[in-house]
VOGUVEX-667808 format. One record per residue (C-alpha): z, x, y. Coordinates in steps of 0.02 Angstrom, whole numbers, padded with zeros to 5 digits, always signed. Layout:
residues N
ZXY ...
//
This chain:
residues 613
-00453+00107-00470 -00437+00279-00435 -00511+00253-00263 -00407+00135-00217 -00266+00246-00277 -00332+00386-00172 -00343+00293-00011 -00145+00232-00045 -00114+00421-00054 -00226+00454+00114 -00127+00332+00210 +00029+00352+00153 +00003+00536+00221 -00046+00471+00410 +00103+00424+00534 +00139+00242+00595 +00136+00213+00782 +00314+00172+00775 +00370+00342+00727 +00201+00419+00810 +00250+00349+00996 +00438+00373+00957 +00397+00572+00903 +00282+00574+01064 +00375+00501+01189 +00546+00599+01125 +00471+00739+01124 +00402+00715+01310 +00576+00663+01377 +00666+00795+01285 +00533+00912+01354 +00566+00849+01527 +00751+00821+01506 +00771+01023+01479 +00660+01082+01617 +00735+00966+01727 +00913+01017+01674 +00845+01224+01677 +00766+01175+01857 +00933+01090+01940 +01059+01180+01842 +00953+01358+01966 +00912+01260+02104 +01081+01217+02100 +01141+01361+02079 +01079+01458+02203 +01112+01354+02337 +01261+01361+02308 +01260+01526+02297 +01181+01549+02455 +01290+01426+02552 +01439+01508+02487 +01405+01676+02535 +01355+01588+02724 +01519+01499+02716 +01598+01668+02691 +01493+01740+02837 +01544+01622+02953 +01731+01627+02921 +01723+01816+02939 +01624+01785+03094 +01752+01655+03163 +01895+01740+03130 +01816+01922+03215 +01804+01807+03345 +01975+01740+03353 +02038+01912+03356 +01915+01974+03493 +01979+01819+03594 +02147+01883+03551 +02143+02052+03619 +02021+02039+03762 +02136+01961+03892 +02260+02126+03897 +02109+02251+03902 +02053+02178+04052 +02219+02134+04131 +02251+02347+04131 +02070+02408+04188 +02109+02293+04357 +02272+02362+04377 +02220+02531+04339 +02066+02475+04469 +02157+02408+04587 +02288+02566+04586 +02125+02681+04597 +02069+02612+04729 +02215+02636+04841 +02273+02444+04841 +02428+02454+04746 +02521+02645+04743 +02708+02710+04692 +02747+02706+04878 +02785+02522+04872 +02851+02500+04701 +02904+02319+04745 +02714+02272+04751 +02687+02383+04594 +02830+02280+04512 +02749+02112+04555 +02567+02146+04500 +02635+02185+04340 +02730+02040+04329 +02603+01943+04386 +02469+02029+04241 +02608+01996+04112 +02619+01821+04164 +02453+01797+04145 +02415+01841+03969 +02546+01755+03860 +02505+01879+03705 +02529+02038+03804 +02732+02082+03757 +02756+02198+03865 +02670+02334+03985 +02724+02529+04048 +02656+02620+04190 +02677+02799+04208 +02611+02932+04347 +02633+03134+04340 +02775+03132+04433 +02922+03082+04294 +02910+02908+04351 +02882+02737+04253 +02877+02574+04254 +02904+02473+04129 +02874+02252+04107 +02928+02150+03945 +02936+01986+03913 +03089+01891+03849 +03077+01737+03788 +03105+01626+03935 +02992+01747+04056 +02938+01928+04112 +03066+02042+04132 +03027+02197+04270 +03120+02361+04266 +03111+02500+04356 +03142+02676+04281 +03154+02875+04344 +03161+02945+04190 +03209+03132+04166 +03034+03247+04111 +03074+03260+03932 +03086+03100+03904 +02916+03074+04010 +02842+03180+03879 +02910+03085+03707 +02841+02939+03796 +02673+03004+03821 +02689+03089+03631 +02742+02891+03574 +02593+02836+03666 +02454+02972+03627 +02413+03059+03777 +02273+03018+03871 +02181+03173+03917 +02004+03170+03807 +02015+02975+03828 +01861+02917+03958 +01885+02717+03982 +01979+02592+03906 +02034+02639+03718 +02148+02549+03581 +02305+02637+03510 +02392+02621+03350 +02520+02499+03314 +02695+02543+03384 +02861+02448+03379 +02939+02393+03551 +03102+02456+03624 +03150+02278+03700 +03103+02184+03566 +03079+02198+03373 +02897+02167+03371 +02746+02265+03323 +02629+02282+03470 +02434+02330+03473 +02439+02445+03617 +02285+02478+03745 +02263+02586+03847 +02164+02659+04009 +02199+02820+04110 +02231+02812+04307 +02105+02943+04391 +02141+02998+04570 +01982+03110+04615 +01921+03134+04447 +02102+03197+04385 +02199+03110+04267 +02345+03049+04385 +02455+02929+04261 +02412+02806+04113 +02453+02608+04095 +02479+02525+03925 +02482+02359+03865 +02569+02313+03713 +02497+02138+03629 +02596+02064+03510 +02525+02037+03327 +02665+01916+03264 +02561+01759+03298 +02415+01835+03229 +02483+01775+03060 +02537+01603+03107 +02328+01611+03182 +02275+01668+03002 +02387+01536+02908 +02290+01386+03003 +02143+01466+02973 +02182+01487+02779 +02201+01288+02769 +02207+01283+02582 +02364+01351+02463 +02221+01434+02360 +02115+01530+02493 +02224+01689+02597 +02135+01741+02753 +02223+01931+02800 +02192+02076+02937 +02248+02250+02851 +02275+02383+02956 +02222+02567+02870 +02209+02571+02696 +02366+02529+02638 +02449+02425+02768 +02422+02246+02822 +02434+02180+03000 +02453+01998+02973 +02463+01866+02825 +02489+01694+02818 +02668+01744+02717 +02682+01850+02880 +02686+01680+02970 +02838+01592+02865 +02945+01753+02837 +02936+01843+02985 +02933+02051+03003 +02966+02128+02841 +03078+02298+02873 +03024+02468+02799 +03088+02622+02822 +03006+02748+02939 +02849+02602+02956 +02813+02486+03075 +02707+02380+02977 +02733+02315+02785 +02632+02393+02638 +02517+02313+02533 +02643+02314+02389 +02795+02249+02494 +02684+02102+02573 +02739+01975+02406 +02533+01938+02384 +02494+02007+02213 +02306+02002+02241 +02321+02122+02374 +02455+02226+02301 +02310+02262+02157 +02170+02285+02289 +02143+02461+02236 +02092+02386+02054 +01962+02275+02122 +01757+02318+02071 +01625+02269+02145 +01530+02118+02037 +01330+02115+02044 +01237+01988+02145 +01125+01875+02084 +01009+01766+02224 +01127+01776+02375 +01175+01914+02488 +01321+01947+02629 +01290+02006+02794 +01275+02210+02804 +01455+02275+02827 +01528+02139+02737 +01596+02202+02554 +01620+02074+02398 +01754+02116+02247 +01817+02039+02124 +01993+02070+02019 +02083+01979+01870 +02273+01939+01920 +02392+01858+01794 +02257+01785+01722 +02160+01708+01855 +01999+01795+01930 +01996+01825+02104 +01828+01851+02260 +01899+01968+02397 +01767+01984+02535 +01822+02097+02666 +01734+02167+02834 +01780+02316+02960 +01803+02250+03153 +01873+02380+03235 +01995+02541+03264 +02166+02555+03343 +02179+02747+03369 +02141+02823+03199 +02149+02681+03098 +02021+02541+03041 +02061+02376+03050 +01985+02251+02909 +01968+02041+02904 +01969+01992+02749 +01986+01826+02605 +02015+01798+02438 +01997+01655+02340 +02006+01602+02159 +01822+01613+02079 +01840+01458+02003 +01834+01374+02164 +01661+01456+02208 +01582+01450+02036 +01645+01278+01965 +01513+01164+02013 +01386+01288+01925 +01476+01275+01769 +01484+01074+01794 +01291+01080+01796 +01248+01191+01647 +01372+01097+01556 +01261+00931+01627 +01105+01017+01563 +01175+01064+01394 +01229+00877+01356 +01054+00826+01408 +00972+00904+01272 +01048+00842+01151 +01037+00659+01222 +00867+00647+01249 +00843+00473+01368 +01018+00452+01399 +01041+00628+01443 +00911+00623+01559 +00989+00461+01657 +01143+00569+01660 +01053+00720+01742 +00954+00595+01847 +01140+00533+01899 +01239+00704+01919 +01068+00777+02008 +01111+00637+02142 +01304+00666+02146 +01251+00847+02185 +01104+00874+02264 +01158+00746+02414 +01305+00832+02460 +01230+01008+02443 +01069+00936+02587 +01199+00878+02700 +01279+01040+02687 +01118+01130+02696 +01056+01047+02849 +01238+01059+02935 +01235+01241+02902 +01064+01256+02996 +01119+01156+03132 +01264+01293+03162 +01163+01443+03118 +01042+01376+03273 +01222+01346+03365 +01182+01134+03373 +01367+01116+03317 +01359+00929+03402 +01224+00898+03273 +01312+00971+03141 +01399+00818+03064 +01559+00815+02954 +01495+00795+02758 +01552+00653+02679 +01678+00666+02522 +01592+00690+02360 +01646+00609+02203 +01633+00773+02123 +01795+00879+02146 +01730+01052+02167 +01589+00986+02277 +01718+00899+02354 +01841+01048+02402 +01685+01109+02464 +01627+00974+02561 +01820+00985+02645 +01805+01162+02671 +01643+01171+02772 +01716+01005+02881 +01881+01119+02921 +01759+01279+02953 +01669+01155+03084 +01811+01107+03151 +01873+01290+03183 +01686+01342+03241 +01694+01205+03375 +01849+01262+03448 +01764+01426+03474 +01623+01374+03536 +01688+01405+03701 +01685+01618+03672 +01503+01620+03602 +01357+01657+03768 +01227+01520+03682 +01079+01564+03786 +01098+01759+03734 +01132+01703+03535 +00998+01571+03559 +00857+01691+03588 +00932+01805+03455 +00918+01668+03342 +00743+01633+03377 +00695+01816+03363 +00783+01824+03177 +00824+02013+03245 +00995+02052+03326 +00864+02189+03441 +00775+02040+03519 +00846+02068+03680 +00800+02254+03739 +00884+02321+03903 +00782+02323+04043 +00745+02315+04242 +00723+02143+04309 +00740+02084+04509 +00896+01953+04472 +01021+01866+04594 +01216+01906+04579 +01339+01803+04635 +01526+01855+04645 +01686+01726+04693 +01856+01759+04733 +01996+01660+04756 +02081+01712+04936 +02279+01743+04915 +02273+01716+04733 +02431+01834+04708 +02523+01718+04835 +02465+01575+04764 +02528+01637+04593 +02700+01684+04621 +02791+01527+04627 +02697+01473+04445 +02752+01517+04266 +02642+01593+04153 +02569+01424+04107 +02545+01354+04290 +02442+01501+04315 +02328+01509+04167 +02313+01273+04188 +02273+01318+04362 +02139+01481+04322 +02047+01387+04169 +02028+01226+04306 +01966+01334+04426 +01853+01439+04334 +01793+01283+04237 +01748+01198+04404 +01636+01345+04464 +01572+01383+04277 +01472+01209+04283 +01405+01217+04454 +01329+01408+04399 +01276+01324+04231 +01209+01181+04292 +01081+01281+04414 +01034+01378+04264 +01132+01538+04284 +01238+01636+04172 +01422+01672+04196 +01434+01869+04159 +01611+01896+04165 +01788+01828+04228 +01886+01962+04294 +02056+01886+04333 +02014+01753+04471 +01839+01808+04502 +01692+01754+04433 +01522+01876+04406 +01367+01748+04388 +01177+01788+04389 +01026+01715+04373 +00841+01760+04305 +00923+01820+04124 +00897+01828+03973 +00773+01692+04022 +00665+01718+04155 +00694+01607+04313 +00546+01613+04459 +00673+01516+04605 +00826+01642+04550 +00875+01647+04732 +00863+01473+04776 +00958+01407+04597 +01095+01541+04650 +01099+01474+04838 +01114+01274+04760 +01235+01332+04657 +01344+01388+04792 +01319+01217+04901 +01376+01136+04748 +01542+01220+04752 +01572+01198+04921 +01560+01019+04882 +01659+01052+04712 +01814+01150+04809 +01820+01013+04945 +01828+00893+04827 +01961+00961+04714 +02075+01011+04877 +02059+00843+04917 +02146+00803+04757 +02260+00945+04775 +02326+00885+04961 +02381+00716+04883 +02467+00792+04757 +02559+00897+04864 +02494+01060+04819 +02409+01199+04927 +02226+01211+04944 +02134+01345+04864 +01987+01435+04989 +01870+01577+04908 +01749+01685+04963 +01538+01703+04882 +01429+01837+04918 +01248+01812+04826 +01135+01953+04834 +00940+01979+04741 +00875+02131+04708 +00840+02261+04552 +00940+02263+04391 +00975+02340+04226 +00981+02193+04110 +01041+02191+03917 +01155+02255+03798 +01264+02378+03875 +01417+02447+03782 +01446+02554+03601 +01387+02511+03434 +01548+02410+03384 +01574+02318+03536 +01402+02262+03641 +01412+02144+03805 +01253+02077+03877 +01269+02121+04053 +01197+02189+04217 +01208+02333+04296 +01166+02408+04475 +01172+02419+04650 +01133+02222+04669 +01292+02213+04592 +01411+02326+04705 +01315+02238+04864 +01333+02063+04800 +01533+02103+04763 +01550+02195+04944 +01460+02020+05048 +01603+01941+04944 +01714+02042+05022 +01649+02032+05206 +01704+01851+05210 +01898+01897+05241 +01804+01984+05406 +01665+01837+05456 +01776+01703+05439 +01954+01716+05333 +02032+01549+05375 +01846+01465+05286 +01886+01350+05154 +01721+01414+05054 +01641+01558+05149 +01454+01602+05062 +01377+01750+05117 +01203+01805+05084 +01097+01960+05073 +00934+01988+05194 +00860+02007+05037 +00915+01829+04957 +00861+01771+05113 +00687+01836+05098 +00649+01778+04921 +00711+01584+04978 +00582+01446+04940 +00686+01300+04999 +00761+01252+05156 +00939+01318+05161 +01048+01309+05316 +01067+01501+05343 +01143+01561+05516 +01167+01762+05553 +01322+01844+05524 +01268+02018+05598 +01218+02173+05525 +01396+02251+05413 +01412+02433+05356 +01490+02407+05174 +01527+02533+05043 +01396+02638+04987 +01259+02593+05100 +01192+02717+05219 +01133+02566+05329 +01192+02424+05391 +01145+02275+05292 +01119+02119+05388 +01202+01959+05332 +01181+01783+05332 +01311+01645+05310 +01269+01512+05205 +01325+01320+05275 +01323+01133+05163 +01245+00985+05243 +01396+00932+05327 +01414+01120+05425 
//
């Protein structure tokens, strides 16, 4: 009996399999249900971390480069005035041709307000530009006022180059103007200055598309305390204050802003911003705040900052949705781990199409990068909707980014992958002949249709031969070939490029005849021969360019076609040198030997001729 009883007592202390497999298996899914929750919840996390941060990058990038494409146009439209006046082209002797190449440069570059010209000699000109078109007047003005002028403007003495000045306030008009400037130099004296004023009103209306959202406020402040456009800029117009020309932090009407000097600098966790970049974060009227802010630039003594802030919750949302997914799944054991299986789905898909997307335009594939579908989760959502409108904005600047020099900078992972220097290349220059003619029966938009068609024509017969478009400087066009990649036939891709736009101008003036419009004729000159190649410039502003004699002789055989043969529809002259380093069978015929600028010797010349010559 007592045995009996004991084994009742020995099996009443072992565990059924019910209970057994249920305490088993629980315990396994729980176990997995909270490392899989732990695991997504800082996967998760961090990328979207990471892709935040990137997202910030490349709206900070994109809108340095909005600016940049901004301000560019009216730096270059006063170094070839200031060239072209150096050089004896254009003097105050004939101030009627003054008065048109000004009104011609104004004309050109719709952002540029207005433009002043001044010598040593109490004379100036000055150009503005109304609303309808570009006014010209012409000024003697007595010395003293000569010299507040040059006090308004910051005298140019100490200033080698092209510089930026601070922002002023225009006489004609009640706008505030970003001012450049570049001093005139008669042998090696300073012998006048020339100043273009570019107006910063539409920056803001640029910054409000660019903000998109209510809830995220792109900005550009100027100094510390000042800003230089808003997207409240935009609706409201100039805001007047006394004895400034642009509004104060405080006056702007954006409280995050008008706090900025409370804002701290929060820790990072996994992800990182670009070096020069700076993150903060601030608490106003009861809602947190991300400020992320980067230095582009100076005008005169002042720094010039890009900045964004949005609401935290907007970045930081989704990570709260998935530890609050992770939480729920411990406690529900199977069911929770469906859930997580679910939500892990819902989130991770969205977050790989992003990822990949964001490759695609780190490697600058934006044709691959596709738009991410909607998400049924909100915050992944408004991100989703973000990064399509980012891609949107990227594409439209695609245009202002070299590809082949970012490419290889990409593939280096180092922004020093491309080192200057000396390679044998081919330069080509192009001109349009009687472009100022041809120009001054158009308005400002006839002119720049006409230029981006033009340029745009030649542009894909240099790109399609493998070359690289340097520069456009007004209606010229710098090419060369043999950079940054190496090319062996750089002379004979140059040459082909030139047949094709003989073929490319006939064409188009073929067009241009039944519509009743002039042709257009321009000269080439293509010459081979040793370069400096790479980044050339200052820290803050680098341009991957050439530099040399190949370059003054290739831009002088341009120039001998108004004496070979000025009536040519497309006249294409070539070096001896090009000539030389020819592989294929081009139709070359002597020109004669020339003595051009800064050449002891005579160079000889050949013309270049299309199959139908």
């Amino acid at each position: 009996m007592n045995r009996v009883e004991n084994k009742s007592s020995k099996s009443s202390r072992r565990w059924g399999l019910a209970p057994t497999m249920a305490l088993i298996i629980g315990g396994l899914v729980l176990s997995a249900s909270i490392a899989i929750a732990a695991l997504q919840w800082r996967t998760s996390k961090q990328l979207l971390s990471t892709l935040g941060m990137r997202a910030i990058d490349l709206n900070l990038d994109y809108m340095e480069s909005a600016i940049d494409g901004y301000l560019t146009p009216a730096r270059r439209q006063i170094e070839q005035i200031a060239a072209l006046i150096e050089a004896g082209q254009y003097g105050w002797e004939d101030p009627a041709r003054l008065k048109d190449l000004m009104a011609g440069a104004i004309a050109a570059v719709p952002q540029v307000g207005g433009m002043i010209l001044l010598d040593g000699e109490s004379r100036i000109m000055r150009a503005w530009r109304n609303s309808e078109n570009a006014r010209i007047a012409v000024d003697q003005l007595e010395p003293d006022s000569i010299a507040r002028l040059i006090k308004e403007l910051g005298k140019s003495s100490g200033n080698q180059g092209t510089y930026w000045g601070g922002i002023v306030r225009g006489e004609q008009t009640n706008d505030a103007f970003v001012n450049v400037r570049r001093s005139i130099q008669t042998a090696g004296v300073d012998s006048g200055l020339i100043a273009a004023g570019v107006t910063v009103g539409n920056l803001s209306l640029l910054l409000a598309n660019i903000s998109g959202e209510a809830d995220r406020v792109v900005y550009i402040r100027y100094g510390s305390d000042r800003i230089l456009a808003h997207p409240l800029l935009a609706l409201s117009g100039a805001i007047e204050e006394d004895g400034e020309v642009l509004p104060s932090l405080d006056l702007l009407g954006d409280p995050v802003l008008a706090n900025l000097d409370k804002a701290e600098a929060p820790p990072l966790d996994d992800a990182t911003l670009t070096e020069g970049t700076s993150f903060r974060q601030i608490s106003v009227r009861g809602t947190r705040y991300f400020i992320f802010e980067r230095n582009v630039r100076r005008f005169g003594t002042e720094a010039v900052t890009i900045g964004v802030h949005v609401p935290a919750a907007n970045v930081d949302a989704p990570i709260r949705q998935l530890y609050l997914s992770g939480v729920v799944a411990i406690g529900m054991v199977v069911s929770a781990l469906l859930i997580a299986l679910m939500v892990s789905g819902l989130v991770t898909r969205p977050i790989r199409r992003i990822s990949e997307a964001a490759i695609a335009i780190g490697q600058l594939r934006l044709a691959d990068a596709g738009n991410v579908r909607p998400s049924t989760i909100r915050e992944i959502n408004d991100l989703s909707t973000a990064f399509n409108r980012m891609l949107v904005g990227l594409r439209a600047f695609e245009t202002y980014v070299p590809r082949k020099l970012v490419g290889r900078l990409i593939e280096y992972d180092r922004p020093d992958a491309i080192a200057s220097e000396s390679r044998d290349l081919t330069v080509m220059f192009t001109d349009i002949v009687g472009f100022t003619t041809m120009s001054e029966g158009m308005d400002a938009k006839e002119v720049a249709d006409f230029l981006n068609s033009h340029l745009t024509l030649l542009s894909e017969c240099i790109e399609a031969e493998g070359g690289t478009v340097d520069k456009f400087i007004g209606d010229a066009v710098m090419a060369f070939w043999g950079a940054p990649e190496p090319i062996e036939n750089d002379a004979d891709r140059a040459c082909a490029a030139a047949l094709a736009m003989i073929a490319a101008i006939a064409a188009d003036n073929q067009k241009r005849s039944e519509a009743g419009r002039p042709p257009v004729r321009i000269r080439i000159g293509i010459h081979s021969g040793p370069l400096v190649v790479g980044n050339i410039g200052s820290p803050s502003r680098m341009n991957y360019t050439v530099v040399g004699d190949t370059v003054n002789t290739a831009q002088r055989l341009e120039n001998l076609g108004r004496e070979v043969d000025p009536d040519a529809e497309v006249i294409v002259l070539v070096s001896d040198a090009t000539r030389a380093a020819l592989r294929g069978g081009f139709d070359l015929r002597a020109a004669g030997g020339f003595q051009v600028k800064g050449k002891h010797n005579p160079i000889q010349v050949y013309r270049l001729f299309g199959g139908d010559a």
